[in-house]
Chimera marker file (.cmm) of the C-alpha trace (Angstrom):
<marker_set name="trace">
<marker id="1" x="58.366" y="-9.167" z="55.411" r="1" g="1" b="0" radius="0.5"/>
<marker id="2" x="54.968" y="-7.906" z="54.109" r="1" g="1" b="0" radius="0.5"/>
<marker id="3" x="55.753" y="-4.476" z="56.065" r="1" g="1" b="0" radius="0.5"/>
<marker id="4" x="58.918" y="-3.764" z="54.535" r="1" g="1" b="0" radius="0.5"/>
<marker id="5" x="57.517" y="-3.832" z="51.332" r="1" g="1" b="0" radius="0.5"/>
<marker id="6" x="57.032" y="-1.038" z="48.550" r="1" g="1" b="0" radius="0.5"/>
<marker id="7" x="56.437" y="0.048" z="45.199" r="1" g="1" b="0" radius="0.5"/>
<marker id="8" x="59.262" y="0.354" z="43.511" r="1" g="1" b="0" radius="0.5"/>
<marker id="9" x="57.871" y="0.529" z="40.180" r="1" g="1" b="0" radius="0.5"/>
<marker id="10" x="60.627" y="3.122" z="37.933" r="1" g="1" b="0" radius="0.5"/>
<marker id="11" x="60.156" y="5.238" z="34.948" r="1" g="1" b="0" radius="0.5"/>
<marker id="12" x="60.721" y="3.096" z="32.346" r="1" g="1" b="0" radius="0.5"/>
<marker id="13" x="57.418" y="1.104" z="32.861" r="1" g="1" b="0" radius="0.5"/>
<marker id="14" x="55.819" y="3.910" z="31.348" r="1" g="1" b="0" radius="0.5"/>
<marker id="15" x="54.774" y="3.069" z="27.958" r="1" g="1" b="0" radius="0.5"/>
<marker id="16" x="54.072" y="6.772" z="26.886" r="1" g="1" b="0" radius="0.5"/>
<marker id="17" x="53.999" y="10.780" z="28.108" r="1" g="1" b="0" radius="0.5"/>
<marker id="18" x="50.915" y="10.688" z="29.891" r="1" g="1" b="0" radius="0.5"/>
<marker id="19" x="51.812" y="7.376" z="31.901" r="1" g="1" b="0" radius="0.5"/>
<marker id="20" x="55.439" y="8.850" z="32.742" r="1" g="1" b="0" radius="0.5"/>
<marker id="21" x="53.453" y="12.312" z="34.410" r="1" g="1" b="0" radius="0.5"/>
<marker id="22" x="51.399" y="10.144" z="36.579" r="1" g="1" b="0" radius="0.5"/>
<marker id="23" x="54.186" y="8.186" z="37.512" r="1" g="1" b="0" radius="0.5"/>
<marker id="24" x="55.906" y="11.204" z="38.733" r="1" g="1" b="0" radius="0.5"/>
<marker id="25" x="52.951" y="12.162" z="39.816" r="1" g="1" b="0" radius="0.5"/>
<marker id="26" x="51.812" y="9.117" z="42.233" r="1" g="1" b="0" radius="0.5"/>
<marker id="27" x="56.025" y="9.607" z="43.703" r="1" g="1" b="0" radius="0.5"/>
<marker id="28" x="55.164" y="13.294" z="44.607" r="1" g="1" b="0" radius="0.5"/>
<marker id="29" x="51.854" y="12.266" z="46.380" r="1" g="1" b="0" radius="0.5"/>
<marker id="30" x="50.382" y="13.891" z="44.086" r="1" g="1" b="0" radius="0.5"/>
<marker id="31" x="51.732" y="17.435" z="44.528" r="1" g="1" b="0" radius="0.5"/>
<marker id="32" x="53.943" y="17.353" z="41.099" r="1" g="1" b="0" radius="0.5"/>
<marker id="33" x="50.590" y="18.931" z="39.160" r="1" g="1" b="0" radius="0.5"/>
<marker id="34" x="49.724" y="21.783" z="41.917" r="1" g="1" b="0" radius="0.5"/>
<marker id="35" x="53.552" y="23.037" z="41.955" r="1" g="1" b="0" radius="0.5"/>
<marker id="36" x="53.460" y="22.851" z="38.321" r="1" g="1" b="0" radius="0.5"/>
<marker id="37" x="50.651" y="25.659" z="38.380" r="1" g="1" b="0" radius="0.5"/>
<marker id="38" x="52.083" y="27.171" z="41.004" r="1" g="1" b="0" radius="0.5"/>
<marker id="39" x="54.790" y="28.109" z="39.069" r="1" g="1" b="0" radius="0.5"/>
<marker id="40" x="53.505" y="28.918" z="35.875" r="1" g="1" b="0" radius="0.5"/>
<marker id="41" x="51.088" y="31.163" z="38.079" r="1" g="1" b="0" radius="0.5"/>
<marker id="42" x="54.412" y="33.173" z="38.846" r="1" g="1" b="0" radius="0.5"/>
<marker id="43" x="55.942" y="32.608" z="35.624" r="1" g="1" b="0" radius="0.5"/>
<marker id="44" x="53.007" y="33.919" z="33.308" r="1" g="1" b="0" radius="0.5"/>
<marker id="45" x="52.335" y="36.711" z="36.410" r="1" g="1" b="0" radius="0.5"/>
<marker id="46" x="56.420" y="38.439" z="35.896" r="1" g="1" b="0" radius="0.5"/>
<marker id="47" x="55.822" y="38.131" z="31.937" r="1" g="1" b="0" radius="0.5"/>
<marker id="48" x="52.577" y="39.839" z="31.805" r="1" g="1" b="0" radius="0.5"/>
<marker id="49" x="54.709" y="42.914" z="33.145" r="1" g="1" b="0" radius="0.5"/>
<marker id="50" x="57.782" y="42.541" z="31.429" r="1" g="1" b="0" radius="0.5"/>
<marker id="51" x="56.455" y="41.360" z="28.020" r="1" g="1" b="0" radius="0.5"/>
<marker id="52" x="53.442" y="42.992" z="27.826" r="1" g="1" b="0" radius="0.5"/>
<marker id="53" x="54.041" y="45.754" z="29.118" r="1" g="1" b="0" radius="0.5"/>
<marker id="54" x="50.764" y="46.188" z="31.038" r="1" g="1" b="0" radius="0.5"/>
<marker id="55" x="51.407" y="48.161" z="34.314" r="1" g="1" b="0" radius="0.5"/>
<marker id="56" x="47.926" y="47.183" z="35.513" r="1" g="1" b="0" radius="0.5"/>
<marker id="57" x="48.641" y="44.414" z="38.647" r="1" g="1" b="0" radius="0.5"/>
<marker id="58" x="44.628" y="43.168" z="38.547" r="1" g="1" b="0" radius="0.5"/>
<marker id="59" x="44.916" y="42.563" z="34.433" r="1" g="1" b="0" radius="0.5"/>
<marker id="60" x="47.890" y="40.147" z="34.959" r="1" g="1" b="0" radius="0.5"/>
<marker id="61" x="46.587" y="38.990" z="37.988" r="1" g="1" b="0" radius="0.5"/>
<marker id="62" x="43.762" y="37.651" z="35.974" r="1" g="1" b="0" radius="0.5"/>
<marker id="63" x="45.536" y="36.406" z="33.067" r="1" g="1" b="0" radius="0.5"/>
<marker id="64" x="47.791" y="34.598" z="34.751" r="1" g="1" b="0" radius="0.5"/>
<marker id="65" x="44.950" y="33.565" z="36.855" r="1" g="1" b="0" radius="0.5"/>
<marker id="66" x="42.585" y="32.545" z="33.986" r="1" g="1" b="0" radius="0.5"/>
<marker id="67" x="46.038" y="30.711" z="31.845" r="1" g="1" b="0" radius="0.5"/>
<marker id="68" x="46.538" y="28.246" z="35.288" r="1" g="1" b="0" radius="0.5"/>
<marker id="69" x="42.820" y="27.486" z="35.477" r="1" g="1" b="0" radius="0.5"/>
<marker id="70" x="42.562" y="26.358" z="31.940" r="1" g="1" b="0" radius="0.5"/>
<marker id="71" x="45.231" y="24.286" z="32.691" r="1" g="1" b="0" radius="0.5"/>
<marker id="72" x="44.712" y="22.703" z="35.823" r="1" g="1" b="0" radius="0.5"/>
<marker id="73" x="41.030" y="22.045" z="34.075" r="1" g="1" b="0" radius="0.5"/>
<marker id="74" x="43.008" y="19.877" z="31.382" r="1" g="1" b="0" radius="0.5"/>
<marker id="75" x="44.954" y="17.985" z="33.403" r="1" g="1" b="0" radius="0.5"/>
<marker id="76" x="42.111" y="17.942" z="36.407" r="1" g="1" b="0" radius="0.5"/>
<marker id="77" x="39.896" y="15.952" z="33.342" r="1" g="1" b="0" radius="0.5"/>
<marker id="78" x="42.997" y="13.745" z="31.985" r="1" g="1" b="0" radius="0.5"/>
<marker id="79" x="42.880" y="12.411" z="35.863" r="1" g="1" b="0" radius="0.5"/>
<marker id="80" x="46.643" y="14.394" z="36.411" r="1" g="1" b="0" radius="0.5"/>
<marker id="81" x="45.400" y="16.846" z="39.074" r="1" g="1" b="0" radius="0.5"/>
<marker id="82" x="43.127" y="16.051" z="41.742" r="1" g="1" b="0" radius="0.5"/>
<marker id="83" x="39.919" y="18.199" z="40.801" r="1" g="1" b="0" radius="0.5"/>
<marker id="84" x="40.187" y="19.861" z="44.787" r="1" g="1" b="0" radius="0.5"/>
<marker id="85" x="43.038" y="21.972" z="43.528" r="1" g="1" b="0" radius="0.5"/>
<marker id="86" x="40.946" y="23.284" z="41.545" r="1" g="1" b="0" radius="0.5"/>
<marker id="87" x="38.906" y="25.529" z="43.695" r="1" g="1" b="0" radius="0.5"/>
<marker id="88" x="41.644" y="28.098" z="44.098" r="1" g="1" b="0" radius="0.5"/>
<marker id="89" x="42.141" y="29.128" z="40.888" r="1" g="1" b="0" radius="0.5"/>
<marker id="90" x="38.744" y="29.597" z="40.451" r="1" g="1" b="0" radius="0.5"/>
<marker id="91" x="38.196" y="31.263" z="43.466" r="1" g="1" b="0" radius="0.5"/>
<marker id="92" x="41.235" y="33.539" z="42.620" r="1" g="1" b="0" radius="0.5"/>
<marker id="93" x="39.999" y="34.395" z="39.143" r="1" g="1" b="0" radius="0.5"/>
<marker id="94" x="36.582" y="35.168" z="40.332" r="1" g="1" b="0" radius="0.5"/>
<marker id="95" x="38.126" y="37.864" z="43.051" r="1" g="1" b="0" radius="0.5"/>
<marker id="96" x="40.446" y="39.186" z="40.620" r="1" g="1" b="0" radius="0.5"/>
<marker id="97" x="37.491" y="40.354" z="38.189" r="1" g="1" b="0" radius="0.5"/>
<marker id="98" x="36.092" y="41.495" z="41.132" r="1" g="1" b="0" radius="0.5"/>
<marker id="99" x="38.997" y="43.532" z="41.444" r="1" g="1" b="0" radius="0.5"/>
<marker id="100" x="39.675" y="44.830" z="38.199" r="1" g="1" b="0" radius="0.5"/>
<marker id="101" x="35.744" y="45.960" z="38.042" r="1" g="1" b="0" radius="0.5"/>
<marker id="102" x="36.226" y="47.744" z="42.061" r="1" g="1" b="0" radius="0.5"/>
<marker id="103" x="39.605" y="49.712" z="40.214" r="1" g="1" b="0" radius="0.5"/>
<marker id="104" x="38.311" y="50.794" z="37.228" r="1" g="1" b="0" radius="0.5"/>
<marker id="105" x="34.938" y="52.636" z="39.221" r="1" g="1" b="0" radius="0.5"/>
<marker id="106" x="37.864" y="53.959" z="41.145" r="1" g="1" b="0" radius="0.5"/>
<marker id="107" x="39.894" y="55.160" z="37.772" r="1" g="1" b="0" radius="0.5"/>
<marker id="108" x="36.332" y="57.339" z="36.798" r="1" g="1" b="0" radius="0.5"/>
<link id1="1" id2="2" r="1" g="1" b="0" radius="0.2"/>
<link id1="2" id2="3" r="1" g="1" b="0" radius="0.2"/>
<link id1="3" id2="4" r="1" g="1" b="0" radius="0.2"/>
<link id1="4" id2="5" r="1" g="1" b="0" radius="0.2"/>
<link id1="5" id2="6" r="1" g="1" b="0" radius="0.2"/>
<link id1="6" id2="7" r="1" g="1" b="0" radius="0.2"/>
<link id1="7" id2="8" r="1" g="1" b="0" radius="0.2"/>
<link id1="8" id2="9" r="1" g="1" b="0" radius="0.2"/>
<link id1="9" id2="10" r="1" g="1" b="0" radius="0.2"/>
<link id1="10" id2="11" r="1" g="1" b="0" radius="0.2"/>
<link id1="11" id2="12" r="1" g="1" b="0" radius="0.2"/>
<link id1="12" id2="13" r="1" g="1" b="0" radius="0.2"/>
<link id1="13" id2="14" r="1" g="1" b="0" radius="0.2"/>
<link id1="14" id2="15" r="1" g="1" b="0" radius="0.2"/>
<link id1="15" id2="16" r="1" g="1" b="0" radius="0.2"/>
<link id1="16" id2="17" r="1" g="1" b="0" radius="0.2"/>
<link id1="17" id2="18" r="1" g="1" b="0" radius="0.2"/>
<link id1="18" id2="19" r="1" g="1" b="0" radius="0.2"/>
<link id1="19" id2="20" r="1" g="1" b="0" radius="0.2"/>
<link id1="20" id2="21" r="1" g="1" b="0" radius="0.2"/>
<link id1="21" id2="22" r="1" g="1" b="0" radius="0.2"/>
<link id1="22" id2="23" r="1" g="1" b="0" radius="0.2"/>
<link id1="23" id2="24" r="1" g="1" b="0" radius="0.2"/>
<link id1="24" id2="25" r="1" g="1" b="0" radius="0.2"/>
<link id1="25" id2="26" r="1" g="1" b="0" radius="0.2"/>
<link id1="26" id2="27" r="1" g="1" b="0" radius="0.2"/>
<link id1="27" id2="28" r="1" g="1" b="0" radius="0.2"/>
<link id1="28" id2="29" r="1" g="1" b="0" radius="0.2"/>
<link id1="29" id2="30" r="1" g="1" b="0" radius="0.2"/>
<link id1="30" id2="31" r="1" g="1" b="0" radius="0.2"/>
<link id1="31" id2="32" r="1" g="1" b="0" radius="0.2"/>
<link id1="32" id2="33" r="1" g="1" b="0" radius="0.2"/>
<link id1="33" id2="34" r="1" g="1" b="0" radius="0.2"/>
<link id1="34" id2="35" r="1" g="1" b="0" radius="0.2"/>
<link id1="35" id2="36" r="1" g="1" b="0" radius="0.2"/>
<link id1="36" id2="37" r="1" g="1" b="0" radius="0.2"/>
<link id1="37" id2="38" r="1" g="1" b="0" radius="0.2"/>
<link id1="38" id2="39" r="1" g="1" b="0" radius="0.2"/>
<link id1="39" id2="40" r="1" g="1" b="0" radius="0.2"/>
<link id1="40" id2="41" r="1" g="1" b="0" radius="0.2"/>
<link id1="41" id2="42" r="1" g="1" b="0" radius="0.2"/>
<link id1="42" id2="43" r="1" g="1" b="0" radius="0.2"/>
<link id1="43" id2="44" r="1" g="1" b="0" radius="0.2"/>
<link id1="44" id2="45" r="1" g="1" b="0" radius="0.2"/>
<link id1="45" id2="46" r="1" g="1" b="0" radius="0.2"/>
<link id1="46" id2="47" r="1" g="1" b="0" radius="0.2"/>
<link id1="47" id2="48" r="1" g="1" b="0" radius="0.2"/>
<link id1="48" id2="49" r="1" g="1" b="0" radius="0.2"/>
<link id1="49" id2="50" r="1" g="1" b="0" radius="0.2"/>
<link id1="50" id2="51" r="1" g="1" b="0" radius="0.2"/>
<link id1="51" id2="52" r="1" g="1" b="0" radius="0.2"/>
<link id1="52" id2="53" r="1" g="1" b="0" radius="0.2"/>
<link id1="53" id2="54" r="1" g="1" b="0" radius="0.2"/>
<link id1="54" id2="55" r="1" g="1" b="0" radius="0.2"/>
<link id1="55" id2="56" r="1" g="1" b="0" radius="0.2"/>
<link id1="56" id2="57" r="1" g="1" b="0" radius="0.2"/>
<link id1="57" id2="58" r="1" g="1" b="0" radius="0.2"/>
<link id1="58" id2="59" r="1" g="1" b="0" radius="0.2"/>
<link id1="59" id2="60" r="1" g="1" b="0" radius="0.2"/>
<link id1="60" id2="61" r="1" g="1" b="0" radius="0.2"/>
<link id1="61" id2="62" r="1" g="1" b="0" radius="0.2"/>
<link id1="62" id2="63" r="1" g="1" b="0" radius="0.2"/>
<link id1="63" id2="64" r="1" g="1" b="0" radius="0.2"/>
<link id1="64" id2="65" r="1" g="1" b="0" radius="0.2"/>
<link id1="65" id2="66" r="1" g="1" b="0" radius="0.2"/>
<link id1="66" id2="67" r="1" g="1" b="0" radius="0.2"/>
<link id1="67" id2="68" r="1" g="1" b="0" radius="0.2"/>
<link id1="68" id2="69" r="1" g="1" b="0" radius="0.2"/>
<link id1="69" id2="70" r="1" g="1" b="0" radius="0.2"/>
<link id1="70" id2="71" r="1" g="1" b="0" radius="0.2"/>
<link id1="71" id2="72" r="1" g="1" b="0" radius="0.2"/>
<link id1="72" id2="73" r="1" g="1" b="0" radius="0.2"/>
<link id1="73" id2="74" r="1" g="1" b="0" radius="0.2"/>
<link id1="74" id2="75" r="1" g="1" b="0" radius="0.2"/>
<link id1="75" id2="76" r="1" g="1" b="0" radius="0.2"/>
<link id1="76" id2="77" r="1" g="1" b="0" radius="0.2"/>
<link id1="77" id2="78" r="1" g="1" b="0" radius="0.2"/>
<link id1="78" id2="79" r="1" g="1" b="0" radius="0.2"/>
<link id1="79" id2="80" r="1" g="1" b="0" radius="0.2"/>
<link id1="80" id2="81" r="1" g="1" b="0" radius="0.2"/>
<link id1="81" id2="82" r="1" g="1" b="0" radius="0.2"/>
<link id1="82" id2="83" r="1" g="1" b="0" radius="0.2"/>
<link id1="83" id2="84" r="1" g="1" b="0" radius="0.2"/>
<link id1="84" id2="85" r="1" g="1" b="0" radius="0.2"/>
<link id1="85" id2="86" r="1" g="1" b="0" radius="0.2"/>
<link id1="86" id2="87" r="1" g="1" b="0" radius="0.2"/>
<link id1="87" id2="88" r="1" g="1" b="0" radius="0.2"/>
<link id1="88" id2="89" r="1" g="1" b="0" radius="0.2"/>
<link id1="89" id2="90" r="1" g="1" b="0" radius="0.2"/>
<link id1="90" id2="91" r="1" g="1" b="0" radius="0.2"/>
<link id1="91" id2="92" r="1" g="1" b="0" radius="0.2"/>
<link id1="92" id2="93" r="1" g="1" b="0" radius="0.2"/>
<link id1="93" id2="94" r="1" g="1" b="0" radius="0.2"/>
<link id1="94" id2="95" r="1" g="1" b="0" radius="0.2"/>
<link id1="95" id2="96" r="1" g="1" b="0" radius="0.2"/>
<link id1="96" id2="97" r="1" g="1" b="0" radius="0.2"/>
<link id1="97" id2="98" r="1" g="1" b="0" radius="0.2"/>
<link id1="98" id2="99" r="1" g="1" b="0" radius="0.2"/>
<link id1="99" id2="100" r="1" g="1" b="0" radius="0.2"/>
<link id1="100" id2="101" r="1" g="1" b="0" radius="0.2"/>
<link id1="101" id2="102" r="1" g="1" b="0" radius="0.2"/>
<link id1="102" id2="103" r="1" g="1" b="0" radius="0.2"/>
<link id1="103" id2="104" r="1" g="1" b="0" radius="0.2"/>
<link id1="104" id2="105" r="1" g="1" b="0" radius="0.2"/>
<link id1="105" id2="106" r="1" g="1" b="0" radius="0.2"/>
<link id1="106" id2="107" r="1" g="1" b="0" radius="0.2"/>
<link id1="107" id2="108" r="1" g="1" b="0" radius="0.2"/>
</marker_set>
């Protein structure tokens, strides 16, 4: 009997917001969080050119970049998102300053 069983703990055990996102957090094996980002990443990327007007690929690369990695760093320290998934966004930011310095020497 003891391998048949699982958690079937539901939603309305959670007491309050932040209890509720980890439940649906633990469910998704905790990719919930990094699909989250993922999409804002996209999101914030489309509305830097539509909105803002910018033509300039590596300036919304990096805001949209810079937006997700403040956020993942919230929820990475309110124990949401595992602090691994971290590294990209990080990673990404740092090659897309890279980028916008190696494009403006070319612009001169």
């Amino acid at each position: 009997m003891a391998e048949n069983w699982y958690n079937l703990s539901n939603a309305s055990d959670a007491t309050d917001l932040f209890h509720y996102f980890s439940y649906v957090n633990n469910i998704a094996d905790g990719l919930f969080f990094p699909v989250i980002l993922l999409v804002v990443w996209v999101i914030s990327f489309m509305a830097t050119f539509t909105l803002g007007g910018s033509k300039n690929v590596a300036k919304g690369f990096i805001f949209s970049t810079f937006f997700v990695t403040i956020l993942g760093s919230m929820l990475a320290i309110m124990g949401l998102l595992n602090p691994k998934y971290m590294y990209l966004p990080i990673i990404l930011l740092a090659f897309g300053v890279l980028w916008l310095r190696l494009s403006g020497a070319k612009e001169q």
